[in-house]
C-alpha positions in Angstrom: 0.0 0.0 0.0 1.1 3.4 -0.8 2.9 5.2 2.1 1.8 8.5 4.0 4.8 11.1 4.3 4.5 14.5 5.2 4.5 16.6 2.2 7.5 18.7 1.1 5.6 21.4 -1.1 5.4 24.9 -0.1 2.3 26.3 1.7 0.1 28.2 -0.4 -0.7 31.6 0.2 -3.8 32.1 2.2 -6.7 33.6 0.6 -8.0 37.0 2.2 -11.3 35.1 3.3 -12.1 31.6 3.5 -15.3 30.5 1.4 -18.7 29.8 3.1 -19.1 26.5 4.4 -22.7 24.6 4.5 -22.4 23.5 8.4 -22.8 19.7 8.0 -19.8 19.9 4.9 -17.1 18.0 6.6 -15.5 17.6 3.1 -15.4 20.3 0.1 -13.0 20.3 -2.3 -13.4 22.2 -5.4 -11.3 22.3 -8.5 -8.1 20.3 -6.8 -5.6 19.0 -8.6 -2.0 17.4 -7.2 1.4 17.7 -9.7 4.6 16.4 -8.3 7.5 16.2 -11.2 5.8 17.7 -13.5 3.4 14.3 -13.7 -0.4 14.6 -12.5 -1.0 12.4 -9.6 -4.7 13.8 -9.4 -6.3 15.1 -11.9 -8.5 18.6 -11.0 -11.9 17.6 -9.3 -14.7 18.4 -6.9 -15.6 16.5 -3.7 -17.7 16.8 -1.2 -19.1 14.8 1.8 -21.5 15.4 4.6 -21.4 14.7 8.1 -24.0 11.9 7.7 -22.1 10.4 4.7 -19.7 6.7 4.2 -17.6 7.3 1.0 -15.9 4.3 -0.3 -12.8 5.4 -2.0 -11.9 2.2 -4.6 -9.4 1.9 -7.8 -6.3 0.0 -8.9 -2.7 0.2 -7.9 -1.6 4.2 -8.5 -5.0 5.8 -9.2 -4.1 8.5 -6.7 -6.1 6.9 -3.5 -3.5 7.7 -0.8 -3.2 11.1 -2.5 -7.0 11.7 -2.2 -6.8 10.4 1.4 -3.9 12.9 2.3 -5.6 15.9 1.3 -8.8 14.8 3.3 -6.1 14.0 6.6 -4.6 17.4 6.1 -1.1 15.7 5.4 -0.7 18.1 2.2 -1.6 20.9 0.0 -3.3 20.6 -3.5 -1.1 22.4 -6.4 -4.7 23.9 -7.4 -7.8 24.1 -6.3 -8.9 24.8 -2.8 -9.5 22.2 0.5 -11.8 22.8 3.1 -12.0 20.5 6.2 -14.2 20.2 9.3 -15.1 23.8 7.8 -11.8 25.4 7.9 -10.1 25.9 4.5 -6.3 24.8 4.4 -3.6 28.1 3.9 -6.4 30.2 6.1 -5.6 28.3 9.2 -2.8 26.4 11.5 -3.0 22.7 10.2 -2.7 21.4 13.4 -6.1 23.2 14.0 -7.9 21.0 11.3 -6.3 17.7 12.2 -7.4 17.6 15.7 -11.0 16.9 14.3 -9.8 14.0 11.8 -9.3 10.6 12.7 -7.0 8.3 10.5 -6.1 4.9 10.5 -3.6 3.7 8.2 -0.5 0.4 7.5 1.9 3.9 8.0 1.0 4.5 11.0 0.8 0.6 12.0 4.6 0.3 11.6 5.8 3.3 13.8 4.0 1.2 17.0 6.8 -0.2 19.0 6.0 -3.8 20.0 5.4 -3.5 23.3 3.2 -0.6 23.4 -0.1 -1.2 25.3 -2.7 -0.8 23.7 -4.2 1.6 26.0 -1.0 3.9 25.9 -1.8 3.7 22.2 -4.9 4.9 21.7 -5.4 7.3 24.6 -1.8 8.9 23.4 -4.0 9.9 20.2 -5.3 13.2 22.6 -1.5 14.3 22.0 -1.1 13.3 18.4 2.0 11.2 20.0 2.5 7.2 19.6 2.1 5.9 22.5 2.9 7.6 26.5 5.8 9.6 26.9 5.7 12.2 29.5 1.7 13.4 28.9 -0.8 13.9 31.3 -4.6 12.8 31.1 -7.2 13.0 33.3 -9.7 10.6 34.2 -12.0 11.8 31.4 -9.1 10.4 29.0 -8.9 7.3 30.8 -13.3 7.2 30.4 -12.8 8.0 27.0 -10.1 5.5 26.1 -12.4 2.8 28.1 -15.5 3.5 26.1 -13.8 3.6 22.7 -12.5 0.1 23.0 -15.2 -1.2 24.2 -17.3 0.6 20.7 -15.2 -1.6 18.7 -14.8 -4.6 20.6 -11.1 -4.5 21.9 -11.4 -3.6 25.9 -9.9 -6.6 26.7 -7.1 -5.9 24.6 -6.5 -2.8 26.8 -3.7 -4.2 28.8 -2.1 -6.6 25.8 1.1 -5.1 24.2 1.2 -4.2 20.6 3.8 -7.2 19.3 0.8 -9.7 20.5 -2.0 -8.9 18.6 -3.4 -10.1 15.7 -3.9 -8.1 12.7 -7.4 -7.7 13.3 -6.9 -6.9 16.8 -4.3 -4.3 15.4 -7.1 -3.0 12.9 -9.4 -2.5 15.9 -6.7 -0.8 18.1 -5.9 1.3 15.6 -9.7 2.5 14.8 -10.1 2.8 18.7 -6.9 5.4 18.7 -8.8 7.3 15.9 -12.1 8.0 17.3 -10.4 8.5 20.5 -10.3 12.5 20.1 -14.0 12.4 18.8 -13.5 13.4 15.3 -15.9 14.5 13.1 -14.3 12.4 10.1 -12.9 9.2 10.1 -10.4 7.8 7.2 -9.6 4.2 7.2 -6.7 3.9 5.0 -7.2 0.1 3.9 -7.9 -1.4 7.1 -8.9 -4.6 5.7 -5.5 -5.3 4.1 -3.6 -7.9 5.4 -6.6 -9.5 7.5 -8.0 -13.3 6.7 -11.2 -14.3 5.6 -12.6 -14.1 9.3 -10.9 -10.8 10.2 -11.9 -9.4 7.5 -15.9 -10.2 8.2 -15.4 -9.4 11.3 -13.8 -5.7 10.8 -16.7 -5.5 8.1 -18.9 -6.3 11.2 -17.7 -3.4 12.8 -17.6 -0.6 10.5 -21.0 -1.6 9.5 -21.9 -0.6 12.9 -20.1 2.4 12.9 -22.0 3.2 9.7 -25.4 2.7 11.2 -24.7 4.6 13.9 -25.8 8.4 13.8 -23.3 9.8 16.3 -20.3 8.4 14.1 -18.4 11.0 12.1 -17.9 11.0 8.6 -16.5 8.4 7.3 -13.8 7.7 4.2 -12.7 4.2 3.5 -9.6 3.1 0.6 -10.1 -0.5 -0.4 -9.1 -2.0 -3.6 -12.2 -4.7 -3.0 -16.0 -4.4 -3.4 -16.0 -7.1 -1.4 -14.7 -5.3 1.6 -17.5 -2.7 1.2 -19.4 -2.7 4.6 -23.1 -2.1 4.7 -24.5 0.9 5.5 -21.8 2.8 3.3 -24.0 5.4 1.3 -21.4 6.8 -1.5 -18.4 5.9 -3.8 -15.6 6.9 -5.8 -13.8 5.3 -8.5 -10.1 6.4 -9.0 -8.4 5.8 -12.6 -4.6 7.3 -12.9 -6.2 10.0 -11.0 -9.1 10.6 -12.6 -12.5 10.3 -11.2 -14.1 7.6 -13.3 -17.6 8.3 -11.0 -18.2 9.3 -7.8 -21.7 9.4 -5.9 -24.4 7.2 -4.6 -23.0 4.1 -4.1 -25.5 1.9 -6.2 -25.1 4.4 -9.0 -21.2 3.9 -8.5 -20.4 0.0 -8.3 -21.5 -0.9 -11.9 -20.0 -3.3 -14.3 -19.0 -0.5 -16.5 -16.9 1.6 -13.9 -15.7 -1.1 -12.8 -14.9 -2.2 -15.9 -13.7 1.4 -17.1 -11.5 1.6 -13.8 -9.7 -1.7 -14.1 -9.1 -2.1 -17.6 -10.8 -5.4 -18.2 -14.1 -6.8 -17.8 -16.2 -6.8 -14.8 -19.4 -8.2 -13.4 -20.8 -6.6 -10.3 -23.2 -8.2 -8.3 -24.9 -7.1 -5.0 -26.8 -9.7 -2.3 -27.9 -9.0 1.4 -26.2 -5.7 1.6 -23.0 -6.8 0.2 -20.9 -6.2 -3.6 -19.2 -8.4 -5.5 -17.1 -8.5 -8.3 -15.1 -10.5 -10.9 -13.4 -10.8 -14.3 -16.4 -11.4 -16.8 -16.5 -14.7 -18.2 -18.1 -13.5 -21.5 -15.5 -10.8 -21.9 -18.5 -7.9 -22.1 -19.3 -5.9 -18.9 -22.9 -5.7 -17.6 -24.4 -5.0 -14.4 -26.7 -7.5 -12.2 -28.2 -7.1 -9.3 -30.1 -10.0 -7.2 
């Protein structure tokens, strides 16, 4: 999976006024593009999602996912375009300021754990933006908060187990725990199915369905490179070509054969039962789209 670094380009100049922001616009970006090299990673587009919104962000290898997914954490600047977040528009404001009210969840973060951090220490450090306990101080509030989180996503009696012990779904969890832990208003789950067998896999699908369903979650952005890993209760999707939106929107107007098909260069079928997608290689070499 592609790696999250901090961004070496320079900060843009802040405009004399940020834009008006519709209050429940956690995401809004218009006209954004992202050139490193003189090659386009992302190609200029709109975005935007509500606070009552699950976007599933899915394409192939290099379509400019984790690119997307750094802009919406924060982590860089656009070349064009403009990026506002949590209703504070990046260049206008500290980015500190807009990353205390995102969540994230991502393989980079995963390996910067030292084994035998608890996983307590780890997600109730979040407050701090830190890895894990140094020299912080938290209140009992912290230690409440910390509590219920785990318990949200079904890892409070992991609290006390040390990093290097856990499974990779138990990492997953952890890891979600440590991101909801400062009560974001959006979440962005970096492929936090990769890696994870058959059972962990249902199992994390499980959970974020629940998150979904839940009205008091944040927003919520998830990168997978499977339909199959699409939980229920996710409302919206994009599909990402060589950074280019292929189609972005509600998600059963999304996952067709022929996005899919457009996305992936090859022939797709796309199927949907009981809440869940599925896809694979068309066996008549055409692309259609069932439903049952």
């Amino acid at each position: 999976m592609e790696g999250v670094t901090h961004s070496t380009s320079p900060i843009i100049s802040a405009p004399a006024t940020a834009p008006a922001v519709a209050e429940d616009l956690i995401i809004d970006m218009q006209g954004v593009s992202v050139v490193r090299g003189g090659r386009e990673i992302l190609a200029p587009m709109d975005w935007q999602v509500e606070l009552d919104e699950r976007w599933i962000i899915i394409g192939p290898n290099g379509a400019g996912k984790t690119t997307l997914m750094r802009l919406a954490a924060a982590q860089m600047f656009p070349t064009t375009g403009t990026v506002t977040l949590v209703g504070e528009t990046m260049g206008t404001v500290d980015l500190r300021e807009i990353r205390t009210a995102i969540g994230m969840s991502s393989s980079a973060m995963a390996q910067r754990i030292p084994n035998d951090e608890k996983v307590s220490d780890i997600v109730i450090s979040a407050g701090y933006d830190v890895m894990g306990r140094w020299r912080e101080e938290y209140d009992e509030m912290d230690y409440e908060r910390a509590v219920e989180i785990l318990e949200r996503v079904g890892a409070y009696h992991l609290a006390d187990q040390e990093w290097g012990t856990l499974s990779e779904g138990e990492r997953k969890r952890t890891l979600i725990a440590r991101a909801m832990m400062t009560d974001p208003e959006l979440l962005l789950l970096d492929e936090p199915g990769a890696g994870l067998d058959l059972g962990g896999r249902e199992d994390l699908i499980e959970l974020l369905s629940e998150l979904a369903d839940d009205p008091d979650s944040p927003a919520i952005v998830m990168i997978t490179h499977h339909v199959e890993e699409i939980p229920p209760g996710f409302t919206h999707g994009m599909l990402l070509d060589e950074g280019v939106v292929v189609a972005q929107g509600v998600l059963e107007d999304v996952m067709t054969s022929g996005n899919l098909t457009k996305a992936f260069h090859q022939p797709i079928d796309v199927t949907y039962n009981d809440g869940r997608w599925f896809a694979r290689r068309s066996r008549r070499g055409g692309a259609h789209r069932s439903r049952s």
